[in-house]
N, C-alpha and C positions, 0 to 999 in steps of 0.2 A: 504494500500500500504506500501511497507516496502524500506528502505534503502537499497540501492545496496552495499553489504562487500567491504571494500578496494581493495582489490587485481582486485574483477571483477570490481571495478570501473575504478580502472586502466586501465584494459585492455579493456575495452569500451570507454573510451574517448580516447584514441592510435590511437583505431579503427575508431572514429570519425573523429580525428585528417588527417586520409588518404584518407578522403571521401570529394568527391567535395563540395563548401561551399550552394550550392543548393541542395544537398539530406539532410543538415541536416538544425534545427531549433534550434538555443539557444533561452530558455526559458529568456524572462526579466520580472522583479516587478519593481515595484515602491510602496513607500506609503505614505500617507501623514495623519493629525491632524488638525484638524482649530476648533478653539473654538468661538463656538455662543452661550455663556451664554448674555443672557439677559442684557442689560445694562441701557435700560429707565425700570422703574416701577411703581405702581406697574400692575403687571401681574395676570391673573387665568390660573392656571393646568388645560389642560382639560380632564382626566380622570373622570369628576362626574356631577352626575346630577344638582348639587349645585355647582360649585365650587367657593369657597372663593380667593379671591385677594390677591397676597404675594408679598413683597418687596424686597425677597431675594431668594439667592442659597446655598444650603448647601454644593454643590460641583459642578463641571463644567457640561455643557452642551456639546457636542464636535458632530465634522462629522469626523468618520474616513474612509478613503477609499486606498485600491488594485486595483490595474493596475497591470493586467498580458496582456504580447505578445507574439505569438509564432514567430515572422516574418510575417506572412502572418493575422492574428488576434489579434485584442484588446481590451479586455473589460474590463471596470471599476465595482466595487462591492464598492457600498457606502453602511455604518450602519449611522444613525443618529439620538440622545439621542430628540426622539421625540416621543409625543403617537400614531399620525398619521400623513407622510407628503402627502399630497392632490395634485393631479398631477395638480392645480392651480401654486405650487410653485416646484415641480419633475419637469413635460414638460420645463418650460423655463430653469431651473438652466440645464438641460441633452444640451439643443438646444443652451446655452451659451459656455458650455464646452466644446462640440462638434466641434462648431467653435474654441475652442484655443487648440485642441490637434488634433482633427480628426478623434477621435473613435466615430462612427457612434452612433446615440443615441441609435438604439435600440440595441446595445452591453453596455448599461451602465442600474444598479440598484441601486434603490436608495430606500434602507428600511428603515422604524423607529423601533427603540425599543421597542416602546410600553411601556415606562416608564409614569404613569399615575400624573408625577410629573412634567414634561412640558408644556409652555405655550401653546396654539393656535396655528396652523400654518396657516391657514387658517384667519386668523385677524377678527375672528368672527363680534364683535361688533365696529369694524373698529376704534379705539380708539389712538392715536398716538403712544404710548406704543405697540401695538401688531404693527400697519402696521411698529415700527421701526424692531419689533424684525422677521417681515415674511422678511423683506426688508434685515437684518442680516443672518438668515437662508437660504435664496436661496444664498446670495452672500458666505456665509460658502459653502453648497455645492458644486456652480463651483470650489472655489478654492480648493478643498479638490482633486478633481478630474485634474485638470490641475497640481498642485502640484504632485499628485502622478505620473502624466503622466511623468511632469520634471523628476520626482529620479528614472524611469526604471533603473535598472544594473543588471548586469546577476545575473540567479538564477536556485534554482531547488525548488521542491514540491512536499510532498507526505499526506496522507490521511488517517485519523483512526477515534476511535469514543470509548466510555468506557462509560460503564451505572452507570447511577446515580441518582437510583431508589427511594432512601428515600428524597426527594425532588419535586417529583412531583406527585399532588395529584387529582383525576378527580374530578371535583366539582359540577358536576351534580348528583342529588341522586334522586333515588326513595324510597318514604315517606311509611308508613302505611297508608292503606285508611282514607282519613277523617282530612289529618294533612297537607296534600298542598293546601296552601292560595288561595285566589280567587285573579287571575291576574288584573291586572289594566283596561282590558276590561270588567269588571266584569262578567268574565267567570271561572267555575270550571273542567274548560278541561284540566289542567296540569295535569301529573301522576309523574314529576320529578320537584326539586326543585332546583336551584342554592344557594349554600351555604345555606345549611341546617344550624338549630340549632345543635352543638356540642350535640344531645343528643341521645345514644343509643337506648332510646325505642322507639323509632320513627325512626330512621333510617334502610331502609332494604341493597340496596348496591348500588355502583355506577352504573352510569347507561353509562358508556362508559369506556375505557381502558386509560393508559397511555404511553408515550414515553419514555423512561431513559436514552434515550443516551445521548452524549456531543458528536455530529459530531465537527471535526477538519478539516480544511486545513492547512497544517502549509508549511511556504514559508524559505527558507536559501537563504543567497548569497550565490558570489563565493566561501566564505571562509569555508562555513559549518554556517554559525551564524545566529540565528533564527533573520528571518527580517520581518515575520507577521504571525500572526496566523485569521483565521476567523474559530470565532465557534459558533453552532448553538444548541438550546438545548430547548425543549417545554415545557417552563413555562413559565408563565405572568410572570407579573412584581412582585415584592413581597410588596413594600407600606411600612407603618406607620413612613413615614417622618415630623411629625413634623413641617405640612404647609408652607415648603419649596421646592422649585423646587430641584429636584435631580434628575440621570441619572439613580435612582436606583440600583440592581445586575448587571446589562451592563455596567455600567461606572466604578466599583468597580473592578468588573471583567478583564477591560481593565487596569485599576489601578494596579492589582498584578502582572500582564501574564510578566511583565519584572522582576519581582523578581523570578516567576517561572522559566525561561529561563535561571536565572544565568547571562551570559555576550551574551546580544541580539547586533546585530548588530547596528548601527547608523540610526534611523529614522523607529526603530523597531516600531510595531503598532498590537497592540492587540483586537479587535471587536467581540462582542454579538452579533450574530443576532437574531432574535426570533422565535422559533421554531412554529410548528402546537401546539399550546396554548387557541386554544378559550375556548375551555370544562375543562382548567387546571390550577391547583393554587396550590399555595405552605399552604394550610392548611389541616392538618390531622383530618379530622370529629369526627376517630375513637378514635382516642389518640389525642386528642391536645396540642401541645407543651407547655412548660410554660411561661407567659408573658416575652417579653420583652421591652429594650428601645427605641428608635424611633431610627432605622438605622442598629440596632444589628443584626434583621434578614438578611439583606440587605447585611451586612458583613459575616453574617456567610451562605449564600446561592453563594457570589460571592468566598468566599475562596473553598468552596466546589466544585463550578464547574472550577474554575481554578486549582485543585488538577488533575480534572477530564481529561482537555484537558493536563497536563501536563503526563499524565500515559497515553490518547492514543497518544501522542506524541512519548511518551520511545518504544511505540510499533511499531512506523513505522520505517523500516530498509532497507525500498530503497525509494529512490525520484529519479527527474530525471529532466533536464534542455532540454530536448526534449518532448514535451507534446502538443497533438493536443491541440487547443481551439477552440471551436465556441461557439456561443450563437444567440438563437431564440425567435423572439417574435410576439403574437399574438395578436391580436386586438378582442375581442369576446363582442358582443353583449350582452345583457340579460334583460330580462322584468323586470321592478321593479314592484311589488307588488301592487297590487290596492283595498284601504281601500274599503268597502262596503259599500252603502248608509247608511244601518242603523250607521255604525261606527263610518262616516263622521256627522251625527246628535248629536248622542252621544257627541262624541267628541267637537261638536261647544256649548250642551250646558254646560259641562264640563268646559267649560277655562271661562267662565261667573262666575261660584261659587265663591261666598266668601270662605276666610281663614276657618269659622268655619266649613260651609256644606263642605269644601274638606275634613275636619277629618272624617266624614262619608263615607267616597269613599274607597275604595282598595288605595292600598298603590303605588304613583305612578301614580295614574289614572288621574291626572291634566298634569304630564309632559307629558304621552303618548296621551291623547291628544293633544296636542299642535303638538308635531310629526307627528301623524295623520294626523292630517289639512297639516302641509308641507307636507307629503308625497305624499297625493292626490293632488300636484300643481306641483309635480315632471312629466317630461314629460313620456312614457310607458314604454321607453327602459334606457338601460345606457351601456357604453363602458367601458370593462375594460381590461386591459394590463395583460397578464402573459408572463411568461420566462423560459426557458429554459437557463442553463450556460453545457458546458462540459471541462473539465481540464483533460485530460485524461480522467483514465478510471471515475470520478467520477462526478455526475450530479448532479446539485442544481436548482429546481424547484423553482419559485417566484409565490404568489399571492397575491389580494390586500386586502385582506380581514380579521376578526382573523378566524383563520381556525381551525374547531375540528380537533383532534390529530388524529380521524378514518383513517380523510382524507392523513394525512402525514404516517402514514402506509400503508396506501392502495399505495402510490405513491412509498414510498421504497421497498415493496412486489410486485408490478409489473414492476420498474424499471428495462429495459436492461442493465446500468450500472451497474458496480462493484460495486461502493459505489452510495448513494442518501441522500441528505437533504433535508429539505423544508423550506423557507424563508417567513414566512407570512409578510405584512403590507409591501408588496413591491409595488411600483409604486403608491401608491395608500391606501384607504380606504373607503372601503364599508361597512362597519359592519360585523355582524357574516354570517360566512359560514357553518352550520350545514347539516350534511347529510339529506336525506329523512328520512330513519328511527327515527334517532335526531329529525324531528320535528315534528312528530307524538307524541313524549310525554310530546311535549309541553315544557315550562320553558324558561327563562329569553332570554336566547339567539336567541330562535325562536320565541318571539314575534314579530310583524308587529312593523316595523318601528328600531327594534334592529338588526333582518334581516331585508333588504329590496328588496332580488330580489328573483325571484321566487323560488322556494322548492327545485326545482331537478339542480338549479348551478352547484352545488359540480362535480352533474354527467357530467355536459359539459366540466365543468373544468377536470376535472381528465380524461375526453377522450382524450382533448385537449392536454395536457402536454403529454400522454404517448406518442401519436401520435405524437407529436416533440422531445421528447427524442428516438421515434424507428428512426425518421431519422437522430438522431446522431449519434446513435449506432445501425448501420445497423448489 
């Protein structure tokens, strides 16, 4: 979408200006910041199969959220420096805030980063330390969201996107026969590997595509002064923190977007959302970069994409303070996955082995047992929340899941809107969302219990959204 030139801007707000106050809509934002870094310790990250207890942050934790209104609609777009928030602590922070502003919940999203350098949110091991920090966490997001509702003031919006292709890497590969490991079920039915060995004689190609865009919404006041940016871009998180909690490239990123802006408005607010990432990572198999120090990469992946949103920024040269909005949301059922007798055996005598006999097992084979076992105590179905957003002409799709990048193509390639993003790790988290094709070749992300619901999701899901985005965009 492009800026309206001066002169026709003139002469459309004139025109505005004669028209009854009921044919037209002034667009308003609001934005707000609330920082819930951790303050009891210490804490475990939970991006790992291990993960180790840390007493500290190496930089903040934050909820940033936009509240846009047409007059007639209001929805909230929360980001929040988390790896997953679990609609344990989304549903009541949405059904809080909802009461102290009155935007309907299912007009409010509430995504995580997917920064693998965050506590729990879910208070896993119920320890005073996490339920202080889930009990911080929901109370950050109502107010994140009530706050931004307070600072509505007029505004306008428009929408662009600039590829930035040397950054995001498909991390799924197909091996030479004979060279992909036997999975933790001790089966040799993978034909693709998740982060391969950096090693050319072995590697043949990736075994899926990449995204490169940096989708933008960029929001001005009345004045013309950049007052939020939300942008979305499909790569994980990037890592080698240094055993400290960090917000990763999304917080670093939200760190510079006010130096890129020059002179941003008051209460100006900048958010990473996470793009269709599940099959994608910021390391190059084929050429691998040279070491760095713990954060460098982090820096120089959040300079990189805030270059990105700032050039499709320069490219937009109309916005506009009259813009439909709605937003949709579904409730969709889905089968979780059902371990198989023999698996379920497997599995129970698996978590019995001592330390020594687990070094004899596949790599992993003790945790995925243990998962195994929960999974078959899971009930058959599970409910999961997607969305629909419309800002005009541009549409932003939510799921709760990491979602392969196939998926968030296929959804911009069939999108009725102008523009389309895709917000993964919204409302929720389920694990991986790989297409059918995807799990047919097996690897890390379609194992049982990494995925948990049945094969063909992707496919419900993606009828479902298009079918709520054709009835926005009739």
């Amino acid at each position: 979408m492009k800026w309206i030139p001066s002169l026709l801007l003139t002469t459309l707000l004139v025109a505005a200006i004669a028209l009854p106050s009921s044919a037209r809509a002034e667009l308003q934002a609001g934005t707000a910041v609330v920082d819930i870094t951790p303050q009891q310790w210490p804490l475990a990250p939970r991006g790992s199969f291990t993960p180790r207890p840390t007493d500290s942050a190496h930089d903040p934790l934050k909820v940033r959220c936009l509240v846009l209104d047409d007059g007639k609609t209001s929805i909230a777009l929360a980001v929040v420096d988390s790896c997953m928030v679990h609609r344990d602590v989304a549903d009541p922070a949405k059904r809080q805030a909802s009461e102290a502003t009155g935007i309907p919940v299912e007009h409010m999203l509430v995504s995580a980063t997917h920064t693998h350098s965050a506590p729990f949110a879910n208070a896993q091991h119920g320890t005073p330390q996490e339920l202080a920090y889930q009990k911080r966490l929901l109370e950050g997001i109502v107010e994140a969201i009530v706050q931004a509702s307070k600072n509505r003031q007029p505004a306008r919006a428009g929408w662009s996107g600039y590829d930035l292709p040397d950054e995001v890497f498909n991390r799924r590969w197909f091996l030479k026969p004979g060279t992909v490991p036997t999975n933790p079920f001790g089966e040799d039915t993978d034909i693709v590997k998740m982060n391969p060995p950096r090693n050319n004689n072995i590697l043949i190609n990736p075994a899926g595509p990449t995204d490169p865009e940096v989708s933008v919404l960029h929001v001005v006041n009345a004045k013309g002064r950049s007052l939020a940016v939300l942008a979305n871009y499909s790569l994980h998180y990037v890592g080698n923190v240094a055993g400290q909690m960090s917000a990763d490239y999304f917080g670093e990123f939200s760190r510079l977007m006010p130096i890129r802006m020059g002179n941003p408005a008051e209460g100006f607010v900048a958010m990473m959302s996470n793009g269709t990432s599940g099959d994608i990572n910021n390391i190059n198999f084929r050429n691998p970069r040279p070491r760095r120090e713990p954060y460098e990469q982090i820096r120089i992946v959040a300079s990189k994409t805030a270059d990105a949103a700032t050039r499709a920024i320069r490219q937009i040269d109309s916005a506009s303070g009259d813009l439909t909005l709605d937003m949709k949301q579904r409730e969709i059922t889905l089968k979780h996955r059902v371990p198989t007798a023999e698996q379920i055996e497997r599995a129970k005598s698996i978590v019995k082995v001592d330390a020594e006999a687990e070094k004899k097992l596949p790599r992993l084979a003790k945790a995925y047992a243990i998962r195994t076992l929960k999974l078959a105590e899971e009930p058959p179905t599970t409910k999961v929340l997607i969305q629909t957003v419309r800002i005009g002409d541009l549409a932003i799709c939510t799921l709760p899941f990491e979602v392969f990048v196939e998926i968030g193509l296929e959804l911009k390639a069939k999108s009725p809107a102008a523009d389309t993003f895709v917000v993964s790790f919204g409302n929720g988290g389920y694990g991986y969302l790989p297409t059918p094709e995807q799990h047919q070749f097996g690897g890390y992300e379609t194992w049982l219990t990494t995925n948990k619901v049945q094969k063909d999701a992707s496919v419900i899901l993606v009828d479902n959204l298009l079918e709520m985005l054709g009835e926005m965009f009739p």
